[in-house]
C-alpha positions in Angstrom: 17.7 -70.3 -0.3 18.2 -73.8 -1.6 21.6 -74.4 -3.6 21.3 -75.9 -6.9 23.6 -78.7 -5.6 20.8 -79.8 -2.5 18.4 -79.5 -4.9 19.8 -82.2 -7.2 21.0 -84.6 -4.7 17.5 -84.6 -3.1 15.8 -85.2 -6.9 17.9 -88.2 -7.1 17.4 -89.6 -4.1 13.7 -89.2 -4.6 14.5 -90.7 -8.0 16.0 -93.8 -6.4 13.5 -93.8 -3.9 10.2 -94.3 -6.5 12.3 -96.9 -8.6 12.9 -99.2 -5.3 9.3 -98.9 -4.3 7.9 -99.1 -8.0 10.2 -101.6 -9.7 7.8 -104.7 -9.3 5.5 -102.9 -11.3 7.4 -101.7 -14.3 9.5 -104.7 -14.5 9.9 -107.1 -17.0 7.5 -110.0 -17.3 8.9 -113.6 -16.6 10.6 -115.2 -19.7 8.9 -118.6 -19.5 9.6 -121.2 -22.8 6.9 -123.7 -23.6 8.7 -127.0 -24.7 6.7 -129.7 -26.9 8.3 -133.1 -27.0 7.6 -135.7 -29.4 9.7 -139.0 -30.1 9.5 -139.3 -33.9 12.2 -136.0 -34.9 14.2 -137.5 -32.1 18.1 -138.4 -33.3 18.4 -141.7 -34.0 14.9 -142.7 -33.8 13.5 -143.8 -37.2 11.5 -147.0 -37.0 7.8 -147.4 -35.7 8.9 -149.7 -32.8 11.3 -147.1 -31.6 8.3 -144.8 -30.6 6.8 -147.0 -27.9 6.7 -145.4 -24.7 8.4 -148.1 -23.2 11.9 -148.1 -25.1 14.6 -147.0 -22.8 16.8 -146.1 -25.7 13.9 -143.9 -27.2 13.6 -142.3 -23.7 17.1 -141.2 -23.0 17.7 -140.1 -26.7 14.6 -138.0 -26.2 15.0 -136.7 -22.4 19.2 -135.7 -23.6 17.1 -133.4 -26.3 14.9 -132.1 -24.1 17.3 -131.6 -21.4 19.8 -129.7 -23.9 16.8 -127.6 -25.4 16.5 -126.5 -21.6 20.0 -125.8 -21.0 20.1 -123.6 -24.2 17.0 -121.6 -23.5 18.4 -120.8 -20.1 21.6 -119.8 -21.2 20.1 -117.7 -23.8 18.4 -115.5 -21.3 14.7 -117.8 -20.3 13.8 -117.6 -16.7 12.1 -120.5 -16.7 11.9 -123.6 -19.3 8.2 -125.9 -19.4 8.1 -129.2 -20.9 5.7 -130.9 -22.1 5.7 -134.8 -22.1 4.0 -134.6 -25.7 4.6 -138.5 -26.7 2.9 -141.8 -26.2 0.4 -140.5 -23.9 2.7 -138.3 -21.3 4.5 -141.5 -20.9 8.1 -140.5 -22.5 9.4 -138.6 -19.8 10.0 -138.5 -15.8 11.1 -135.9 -13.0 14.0 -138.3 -12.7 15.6 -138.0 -15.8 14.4 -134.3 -17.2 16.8 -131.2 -16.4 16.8 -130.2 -13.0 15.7 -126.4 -13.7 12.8 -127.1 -15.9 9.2 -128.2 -14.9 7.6 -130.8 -16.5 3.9 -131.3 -17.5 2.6 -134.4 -17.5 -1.2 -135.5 -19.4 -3.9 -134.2 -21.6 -3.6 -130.1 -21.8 -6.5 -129.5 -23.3 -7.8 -127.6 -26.7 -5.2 -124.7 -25.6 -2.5 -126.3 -24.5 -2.0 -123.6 -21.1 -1.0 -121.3 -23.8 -3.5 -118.6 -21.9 -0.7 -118.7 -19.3 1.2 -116.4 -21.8 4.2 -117.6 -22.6 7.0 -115.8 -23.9 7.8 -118.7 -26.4 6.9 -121.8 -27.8 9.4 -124.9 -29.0 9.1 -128.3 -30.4 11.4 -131.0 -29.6 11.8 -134.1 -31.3 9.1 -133.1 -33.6 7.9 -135.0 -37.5 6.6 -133.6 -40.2 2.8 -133.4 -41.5 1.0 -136.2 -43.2 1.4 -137.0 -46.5 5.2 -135.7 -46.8 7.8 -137.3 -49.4 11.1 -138.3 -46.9 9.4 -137.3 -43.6 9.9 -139.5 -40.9 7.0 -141.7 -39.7 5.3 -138.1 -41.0 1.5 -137.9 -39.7 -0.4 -135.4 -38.2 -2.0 -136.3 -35.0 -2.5 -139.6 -35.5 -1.3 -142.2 -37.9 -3.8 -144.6 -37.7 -6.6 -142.5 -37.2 -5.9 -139.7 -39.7 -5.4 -139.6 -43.5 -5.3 -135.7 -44.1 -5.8 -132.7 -42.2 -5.9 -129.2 -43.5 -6.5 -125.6 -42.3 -8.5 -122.9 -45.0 -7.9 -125.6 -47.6 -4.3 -126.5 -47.1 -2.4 -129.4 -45.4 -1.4 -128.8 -42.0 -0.5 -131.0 -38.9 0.7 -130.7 -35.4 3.3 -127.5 -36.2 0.9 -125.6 -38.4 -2.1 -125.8 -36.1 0.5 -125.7 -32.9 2.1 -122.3 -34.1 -1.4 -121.3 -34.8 -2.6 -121.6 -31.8 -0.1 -120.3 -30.0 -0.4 -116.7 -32.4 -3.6 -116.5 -31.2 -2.6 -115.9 -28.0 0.4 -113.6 -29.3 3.1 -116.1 -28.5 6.0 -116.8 -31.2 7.1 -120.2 -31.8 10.6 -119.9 -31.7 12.6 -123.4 -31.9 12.0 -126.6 -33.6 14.3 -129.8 -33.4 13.0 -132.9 -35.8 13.8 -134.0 -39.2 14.7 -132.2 -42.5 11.2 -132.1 -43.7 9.9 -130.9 -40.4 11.9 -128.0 -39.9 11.2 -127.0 -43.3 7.6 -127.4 -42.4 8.4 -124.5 -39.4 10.4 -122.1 -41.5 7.4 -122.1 -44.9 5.3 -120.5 -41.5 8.1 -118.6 -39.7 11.0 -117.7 -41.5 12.8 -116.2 -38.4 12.8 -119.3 -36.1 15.6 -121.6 -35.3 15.8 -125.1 -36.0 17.6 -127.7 -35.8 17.6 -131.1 -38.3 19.2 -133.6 -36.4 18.3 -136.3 -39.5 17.9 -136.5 -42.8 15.2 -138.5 -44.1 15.4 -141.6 -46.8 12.1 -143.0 -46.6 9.7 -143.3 -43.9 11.2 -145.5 -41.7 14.9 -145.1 -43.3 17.0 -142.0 -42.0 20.8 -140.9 -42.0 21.0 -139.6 -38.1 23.0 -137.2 -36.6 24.5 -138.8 -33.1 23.0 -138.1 -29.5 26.0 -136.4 -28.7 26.3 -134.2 -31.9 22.4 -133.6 -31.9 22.0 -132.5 -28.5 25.4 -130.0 -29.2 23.2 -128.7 -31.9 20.2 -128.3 -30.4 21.6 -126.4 -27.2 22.9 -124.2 -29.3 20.2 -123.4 -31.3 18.1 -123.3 -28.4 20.2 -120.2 -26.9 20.1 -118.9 -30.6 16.2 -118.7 -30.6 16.3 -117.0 -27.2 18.5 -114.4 -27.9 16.6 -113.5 -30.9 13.3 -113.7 -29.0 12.2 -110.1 -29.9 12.7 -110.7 -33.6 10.3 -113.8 -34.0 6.5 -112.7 -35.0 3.2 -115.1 -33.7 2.2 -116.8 -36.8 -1.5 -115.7 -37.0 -4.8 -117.0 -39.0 -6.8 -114.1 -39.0 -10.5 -114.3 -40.4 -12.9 -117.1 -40.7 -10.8 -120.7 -40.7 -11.9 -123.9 -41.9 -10.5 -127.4 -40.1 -11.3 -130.0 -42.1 -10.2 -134.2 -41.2 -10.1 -136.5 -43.3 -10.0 -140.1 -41.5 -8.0 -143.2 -42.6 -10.3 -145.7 -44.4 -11.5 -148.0 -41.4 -12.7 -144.9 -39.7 -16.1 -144.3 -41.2 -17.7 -140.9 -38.9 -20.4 -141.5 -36.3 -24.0 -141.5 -37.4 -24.7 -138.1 -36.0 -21.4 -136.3 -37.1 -22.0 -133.1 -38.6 -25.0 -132.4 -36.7 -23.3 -129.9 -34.1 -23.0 -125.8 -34.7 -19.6 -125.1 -36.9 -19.5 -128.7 -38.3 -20.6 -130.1 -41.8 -20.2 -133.4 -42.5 -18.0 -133.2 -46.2 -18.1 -137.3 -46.7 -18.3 -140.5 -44.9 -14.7 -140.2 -43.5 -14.3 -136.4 -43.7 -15.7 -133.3 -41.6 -15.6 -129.5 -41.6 -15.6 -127.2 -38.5 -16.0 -123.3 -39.0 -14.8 -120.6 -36.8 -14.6 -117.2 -36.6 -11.1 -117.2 -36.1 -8.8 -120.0 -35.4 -9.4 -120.7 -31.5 -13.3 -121.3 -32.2 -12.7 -123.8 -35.1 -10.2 -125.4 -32.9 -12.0 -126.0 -30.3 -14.9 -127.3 -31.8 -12.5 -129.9 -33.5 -11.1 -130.8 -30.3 -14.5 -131.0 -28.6 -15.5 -132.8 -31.9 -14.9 -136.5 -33.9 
């Protein structure tokens, strides 16, 4: 007859046994943070000129961000940090200069942005504000000089709206923004629970009072290990239903004679089109795909 005691100890070793052979399975998937860089919600960076490519101030002010988002996220629990080289055509940043530990991704991602590769969060870095706003810095959405207005289901919108969009589509919370005032109020109006980070204050467009790199990147490193630990808190922002994208191009940019004439589109005025979708992903895409 077996004694309660045998009994036991061979239960727990069996125990121990199923959890060594069955722990890939049930454990935890890979914390991986999505950085977005941009140069225009960069400390210290408030004039036009500052934003070329090319400006090795602009670049090291921008790669210290970057580099102290990363350092944040990974002392705040990430397993692995992504950044994106968002600015000036993937020209802004190098394997040289960006934080040992993180990877960087360099060129044109695409309508989705790899988000399908399901990442546990999403940040911005350096980020401005959308078109149009009062004290933003160098504010535009997508493109300055191509772009007057752009709005989602009749609102204005710009790179974070349709960004954090995109990314609740596929389920993924955007959970960090570093940039100006008016851009990290931009995040908040969408999701309250993110952290951010203003490391300036904007006067006019291209007037700011700026935090320094040293104090800025402080900030943002901590904010950055903030927004991790309070990962399981932030909710995807999600469009649900039908959604409307609609552009309205700068003056000089009249639409092509056939605009308009492809499925979801409607062409609203000389400068301005409509694309429809279903949900947000197919009236994205068909604006990216699009004019």
């Amino acid at each position: 007859m077996k004694t309660p005691e045998l009994t036991l100890t061979r239960l727990v070793a069996f125990t121990l046994a199923l959890e060594v052979c069955f722990a890939p399975a049930f454990s935890q998937p890979r914390k991986t943070i999505f950085v977005i860089t941009d140069a225009e919600g960069v400390a210290g960076v408030c004039r036009q000129d500052q934003t070329d490519p090319k400006d090795s101030e602009m670049r090291q002010l921008l790669t210290g961000e970057a580099n102290a988002a990363v350092e944040g996220f990974l002392a705040g629990g990430a397993d692995e940090v992504i950044v994106w080289d968002g600015h000036g055509g993937s020209q802004s940043l190098s394997a040289l200069t960006i934080h040992p530990r993180a990877k960087l991704v360099i060129g044109d991602l695409g309508a989705t942005m790899t988000c399908e590769r399901g990442y546990a969060g999403i940040a911005f870095v350096g980020q401005h504000s959308m078109a149009g706003v009062r004290k933003g810095i160098m504010a535009h959405s997508y493109s300055s000089l191509g772009i007057q207005n752009m709005l989602m289901n009749g609102r204005p919108v710009g790179e974070i709206g349709t960004r954090a969009a995109l990314a609740g589509w596929y389920r993924i919370p955007v959970i960090f923004l570093s940039g100006d005032t008016r851009a990290t109020e931009e995040l908040k109006a969408i999701v309250p629970e993110a952290e951010v980070v203003a490391v300036k204050e904007g006067v006019a467009r291209y007037a700011c009072i700026s935090m320094s790199a040293e104090e800025a990147r402080t900030a943002i490193r901590d904010g950055a290990a903030r927004a991790m630990k309070k990962l399981a808190q932030i909710a995807p922002y999600r469009v649900d239903g039908p959604v409307t994208i609609e552009i309205e191009h700068t003056t000089r940019n009249s639409l092509p004679i056939d605009a308009g004439l492809a499925p979801g589109t409607e062409l609203v005025n000389d400068r301005t089109i409509r694309y429809r979708g279903k949900d947000f992903l197919e009236a994205w895409v068909r604006y990216s795909g699009g004019y």
